[in-house]
SEKOL-914717 format. One line per field, with one value per residue (C-alpha): residue in one letter; x, y, z. Coordinates in nm, 4 decimals, padded with zeros to 6 digits. Example, Ala and Ser with C-alpha at 12.3 -4.5 7.8 and 13.67 -1.06 7.14 Angstrom:
2
resn <- (a;s)
X <- (01.2300;01.3670)
Y <- (-00.4500;-00.1060)
Z <- (00.7800;00.7140)
***
This chain:
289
resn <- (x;x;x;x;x;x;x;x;x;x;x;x;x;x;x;x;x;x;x;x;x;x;x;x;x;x;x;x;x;x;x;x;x;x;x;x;x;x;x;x;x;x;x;x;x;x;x;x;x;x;x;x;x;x;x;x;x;x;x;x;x;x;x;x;x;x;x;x;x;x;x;x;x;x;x;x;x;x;x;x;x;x;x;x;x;x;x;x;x;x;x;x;x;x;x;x;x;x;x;x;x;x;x;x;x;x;x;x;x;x;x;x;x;x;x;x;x;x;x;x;x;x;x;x;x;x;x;x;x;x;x;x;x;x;x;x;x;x;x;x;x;x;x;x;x;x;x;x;x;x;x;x;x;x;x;x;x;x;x;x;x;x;x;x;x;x;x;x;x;x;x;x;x;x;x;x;x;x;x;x;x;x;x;x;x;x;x;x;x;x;x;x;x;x;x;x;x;x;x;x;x;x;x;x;x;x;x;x;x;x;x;x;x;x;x;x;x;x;x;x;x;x;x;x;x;x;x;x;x;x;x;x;x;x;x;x;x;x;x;x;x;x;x;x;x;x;x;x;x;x;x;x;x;x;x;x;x;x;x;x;x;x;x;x;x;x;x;x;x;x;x;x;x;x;x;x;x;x;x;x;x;x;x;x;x;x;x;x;x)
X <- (06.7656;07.1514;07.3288;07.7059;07.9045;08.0883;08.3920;08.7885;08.8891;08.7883;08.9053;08.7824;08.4682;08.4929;08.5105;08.1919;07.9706;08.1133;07.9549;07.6727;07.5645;07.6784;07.4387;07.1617;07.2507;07.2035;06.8569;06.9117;06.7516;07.0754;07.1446;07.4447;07.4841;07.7084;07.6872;07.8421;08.1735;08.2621;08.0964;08.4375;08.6701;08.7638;08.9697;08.7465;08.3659;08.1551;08.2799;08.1509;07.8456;08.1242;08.3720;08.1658;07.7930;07.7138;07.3951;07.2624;07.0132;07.1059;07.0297;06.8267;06.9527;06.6414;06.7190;07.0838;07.0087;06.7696;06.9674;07.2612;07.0169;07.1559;06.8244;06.8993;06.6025;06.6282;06.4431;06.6967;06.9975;06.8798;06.7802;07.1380;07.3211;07.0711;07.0623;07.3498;07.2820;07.0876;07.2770;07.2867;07.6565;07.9003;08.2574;08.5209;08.8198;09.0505;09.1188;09.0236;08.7105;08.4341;08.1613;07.9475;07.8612;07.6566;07.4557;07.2679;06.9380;06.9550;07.3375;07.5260;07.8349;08.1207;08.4283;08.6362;08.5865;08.9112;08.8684;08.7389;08.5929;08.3157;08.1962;08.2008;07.9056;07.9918;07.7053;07.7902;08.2034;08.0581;07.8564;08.1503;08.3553;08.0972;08.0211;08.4337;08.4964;08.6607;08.6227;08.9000;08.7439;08.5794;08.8679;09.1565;09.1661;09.5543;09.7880;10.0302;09.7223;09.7202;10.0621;10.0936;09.7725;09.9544;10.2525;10.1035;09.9069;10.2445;10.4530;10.5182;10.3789;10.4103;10.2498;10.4285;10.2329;10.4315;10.1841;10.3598;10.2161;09.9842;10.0887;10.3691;10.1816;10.1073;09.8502;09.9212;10.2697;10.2008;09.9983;10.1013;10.4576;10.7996;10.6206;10.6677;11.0348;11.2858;11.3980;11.0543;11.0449;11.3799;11.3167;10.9592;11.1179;11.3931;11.1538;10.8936;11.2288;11.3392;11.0064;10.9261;11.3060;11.1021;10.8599;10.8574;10.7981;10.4661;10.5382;10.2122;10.2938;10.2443;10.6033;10.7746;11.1091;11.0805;11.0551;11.2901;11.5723;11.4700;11.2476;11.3551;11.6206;11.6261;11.2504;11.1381;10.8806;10.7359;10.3518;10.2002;09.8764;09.8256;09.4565;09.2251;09.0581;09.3726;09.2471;09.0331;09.3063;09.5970;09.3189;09.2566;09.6476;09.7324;09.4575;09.6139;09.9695;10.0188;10.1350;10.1780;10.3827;10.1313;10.1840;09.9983;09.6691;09.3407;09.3964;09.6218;09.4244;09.1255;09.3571;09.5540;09.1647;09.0308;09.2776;09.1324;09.4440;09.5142;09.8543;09.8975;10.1534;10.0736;10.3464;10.2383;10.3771;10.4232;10.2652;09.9705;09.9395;10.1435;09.8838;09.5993;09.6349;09.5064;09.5854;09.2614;09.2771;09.5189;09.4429;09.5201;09.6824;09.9337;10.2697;10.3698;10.7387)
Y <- (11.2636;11.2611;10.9138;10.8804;10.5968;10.4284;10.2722;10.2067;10.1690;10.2707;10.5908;10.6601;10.5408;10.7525;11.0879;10.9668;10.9444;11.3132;11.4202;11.2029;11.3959;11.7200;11.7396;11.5970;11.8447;12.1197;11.9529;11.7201;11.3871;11.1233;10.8051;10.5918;10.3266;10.1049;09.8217;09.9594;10.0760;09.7171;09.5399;09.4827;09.5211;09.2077;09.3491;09.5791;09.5737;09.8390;09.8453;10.1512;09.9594;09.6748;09.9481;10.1529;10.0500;10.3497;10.3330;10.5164;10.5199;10.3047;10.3397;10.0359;09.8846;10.0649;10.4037;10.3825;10.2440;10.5437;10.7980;10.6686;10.5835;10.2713;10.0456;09.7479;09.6877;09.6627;10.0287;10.2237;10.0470;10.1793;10.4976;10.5878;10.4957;10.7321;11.0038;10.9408;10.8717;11.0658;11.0482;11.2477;11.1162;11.3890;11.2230;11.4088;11.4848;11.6022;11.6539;12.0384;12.1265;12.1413;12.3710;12.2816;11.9175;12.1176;12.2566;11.9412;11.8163;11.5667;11.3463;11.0374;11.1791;10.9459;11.0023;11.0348;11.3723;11.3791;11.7511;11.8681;12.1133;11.8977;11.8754;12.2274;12.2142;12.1895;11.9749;11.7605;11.7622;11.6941;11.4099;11.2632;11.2812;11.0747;10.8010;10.7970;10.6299;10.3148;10.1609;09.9689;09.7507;09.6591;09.6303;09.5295;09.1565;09.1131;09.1989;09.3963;09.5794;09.7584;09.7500;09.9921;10.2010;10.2596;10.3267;10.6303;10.7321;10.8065;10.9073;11.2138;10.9647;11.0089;10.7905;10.6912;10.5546;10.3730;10.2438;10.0247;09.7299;09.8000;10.1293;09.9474;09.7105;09.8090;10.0558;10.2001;10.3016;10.5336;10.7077;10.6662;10.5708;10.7575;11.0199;10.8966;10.7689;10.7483;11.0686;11.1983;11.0097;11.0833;11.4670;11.4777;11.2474;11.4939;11.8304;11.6142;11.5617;11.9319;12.0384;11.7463;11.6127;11.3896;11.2130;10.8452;10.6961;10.4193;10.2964;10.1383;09.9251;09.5836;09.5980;09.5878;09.4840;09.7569;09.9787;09.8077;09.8686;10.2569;10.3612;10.2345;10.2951;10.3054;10.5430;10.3417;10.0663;09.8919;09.8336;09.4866;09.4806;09.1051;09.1556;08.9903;09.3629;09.5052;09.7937;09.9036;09.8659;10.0518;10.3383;10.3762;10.3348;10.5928;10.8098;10.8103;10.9430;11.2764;11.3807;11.2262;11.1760;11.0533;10.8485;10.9687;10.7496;10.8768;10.6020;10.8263;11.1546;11.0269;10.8707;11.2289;11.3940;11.1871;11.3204;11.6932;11.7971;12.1755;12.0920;11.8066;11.8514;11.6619;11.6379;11.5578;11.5082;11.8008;11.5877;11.3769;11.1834;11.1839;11.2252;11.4853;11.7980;11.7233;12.1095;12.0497;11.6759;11.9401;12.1220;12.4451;12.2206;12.0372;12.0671;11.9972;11.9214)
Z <- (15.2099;15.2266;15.2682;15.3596;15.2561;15.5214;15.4669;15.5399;15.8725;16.2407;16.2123;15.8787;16.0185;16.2994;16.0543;15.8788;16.1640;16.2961;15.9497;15.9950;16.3636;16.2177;15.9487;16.1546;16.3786;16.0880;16.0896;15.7363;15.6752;15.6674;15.6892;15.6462;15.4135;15.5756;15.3063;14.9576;15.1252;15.2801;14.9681;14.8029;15.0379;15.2478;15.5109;15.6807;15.8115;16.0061;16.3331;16.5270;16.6887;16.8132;16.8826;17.0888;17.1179;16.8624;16.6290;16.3694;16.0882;15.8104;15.4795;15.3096;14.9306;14.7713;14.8964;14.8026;14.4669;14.3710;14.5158;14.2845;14.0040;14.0154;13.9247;13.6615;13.5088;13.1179;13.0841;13.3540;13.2106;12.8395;12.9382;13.1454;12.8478;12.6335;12.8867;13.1593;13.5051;13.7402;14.0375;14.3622;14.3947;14.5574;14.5528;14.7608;14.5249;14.8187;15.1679;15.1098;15.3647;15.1411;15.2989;14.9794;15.1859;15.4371;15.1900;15.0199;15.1246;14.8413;14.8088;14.8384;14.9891;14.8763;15.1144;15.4089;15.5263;15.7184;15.9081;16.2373;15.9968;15.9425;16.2852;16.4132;16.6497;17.0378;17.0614;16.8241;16.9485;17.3380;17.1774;16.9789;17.3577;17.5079;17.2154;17.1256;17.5043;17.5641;17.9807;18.0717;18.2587;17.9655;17.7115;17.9241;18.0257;18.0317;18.3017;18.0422;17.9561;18.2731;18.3561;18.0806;18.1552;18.5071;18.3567;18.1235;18.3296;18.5742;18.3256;18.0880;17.8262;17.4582;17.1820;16.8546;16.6002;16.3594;16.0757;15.8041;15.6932;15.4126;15.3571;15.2112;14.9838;14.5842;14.5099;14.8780;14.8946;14.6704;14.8486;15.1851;15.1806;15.2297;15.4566;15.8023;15.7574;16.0280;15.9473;16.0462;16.3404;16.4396;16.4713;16.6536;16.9207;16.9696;16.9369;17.1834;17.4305;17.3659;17.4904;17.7268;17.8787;18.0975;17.8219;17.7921;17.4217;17.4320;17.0854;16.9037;16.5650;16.3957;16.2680;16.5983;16.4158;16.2471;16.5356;16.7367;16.4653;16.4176;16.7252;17.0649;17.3653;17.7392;17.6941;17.4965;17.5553;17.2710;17.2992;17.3290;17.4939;17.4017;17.3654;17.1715;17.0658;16.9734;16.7836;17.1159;17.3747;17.1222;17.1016;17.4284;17.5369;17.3020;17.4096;17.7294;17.6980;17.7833;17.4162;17.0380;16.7381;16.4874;16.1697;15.8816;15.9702;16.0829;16.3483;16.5183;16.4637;16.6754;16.9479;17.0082;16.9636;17.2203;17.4786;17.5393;17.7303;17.6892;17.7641;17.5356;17.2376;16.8910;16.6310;16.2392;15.9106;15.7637;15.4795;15.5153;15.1603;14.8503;14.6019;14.6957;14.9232;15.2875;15.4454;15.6795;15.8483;16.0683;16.3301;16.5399;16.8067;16.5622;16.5262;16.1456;16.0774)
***
């Protein structure tokens, strides 16, 4: 059996399940355990089956626990400290594609898993399309809401994702911050404009003074859906525009994914994090600066 630990956010969510169908798609026995990942961590829950009505098979304690030989009975606890631990553990170390993960029929795969690279099968991509699908009907409830779905939808739309908050607390910053500065956001607006002299700027953000002191002007409209499912209604929003300037946030990778434009254009961070190489959370369709 192979288990995947689920945990961070939606988006980091959403790159675990795309391994999850992938390697049931290669025909392996998996599971998600979608307990251990949230266990500690008060800001964030499983949120897929709220998100978008997906299910899958979970992993129970017991099969987590011997798969990580993590029994505490008096005998286990003696013998791992005489012999080590047995584990079945495979932690990811970096954001380098690791084609090692398709080859287990026995793991505990402990990480994010941040590349298309890990869900290569059309079958599995077409699936992702369908599941990954917000209605409006059924996330909008406020009259901004679709004011602004008109509005990008008649546009040359572009979404800028402007992600501060706590990539700007301690133990974050450090690996998030000072990569998508205004310097960075200054230059994809004026390559997107360069290439699109038409595009309107949808700005999505929780620190809107930020954004109204370094992102914003006559194109510019600053994103407030006023919804009580914020996360869903951003998503889908951003989904929508025509083309994207993404913050370094997996957040942002599935909303430019989920728009299958040919003609869409999607400006990145040349650099993703500060502290481990992530070469493959990009793809062929980026633009890096």
């Amino acid at each position: 059996m192979i288990i995947i630990r689920m945990m961070g956010g939606l988006g980091n969510q959403m790159f675990q399940y795309a391994l999850y169908l992938q390697l049931k798609a290669l025909g392996k026995d998996v599971k998600i355990d979608n307990y251990y990942g949230f266990r500690d961590d008060e800001q964030r829950d499983p949120v897929l089956e709220d998100m978008f009505g997906i299910t899958y098979d979970k992993a129970t304690d017991a099969e987590v626990v011997d798969i990580t030989d993590s029994y505490m009975d008096i005998f286990s606890r003696i013998r791992r400290k005489i012999f080590g631990r047995k584990t079945k553990e495979y932690e990811e170390l970096t954001g380098i594609f690791d084609p090692k993960v398709f080859e287990f029929e026995e793991a505990y795969l402990n990480g994010y898993f941040q590349s298309d690279k890990y869900f290569p099968d059309k079958g599995v991509v077409e699936q992702l399309r369908r599941e990954f699908t917000f209605k409006p009907d059924e996330v909008f409830t406020s009259a901004e809401s679709w004011e602004l779905y008109r509005q990008i939808r008649e546009t040359e739309s572009v979404s800028i994702h402007v992600r501060r908050g706590d990539y700007l607390l301690p133990g974050a910053i450090e690996t998030y911050g000072g990569i998508c500065d205004t310097d960075y956001y200054k230059r994809a607006i004026d390559l997107m404009v360069s290439e699109h002299p038409d595009a309107i700027f949808y700005v999505f953000t929780s620190d809107k003074q930020w954004c109204e002191e370094n992102v914003s002007g006559k194109k510019f409209h600053l994103v407030d859906t006023r919804e009580e499912n914020e996360d869903a209604a951003d998503m889908l929003l951003m989904s929508l525009c025509k083309h994207h300037i993404l913050a370094n946030s997996s957040y942002s990778w599935w909303s430019a994914w989920m728009n299958d434009s040919p003609e869409k254009m999607v400006i990145v961070p040349k650099k993703w994090l500060n502290n481990k190489p992530m070469d493959d959370i990009y793809t062929a369709r980026m633009t890096r600066i």
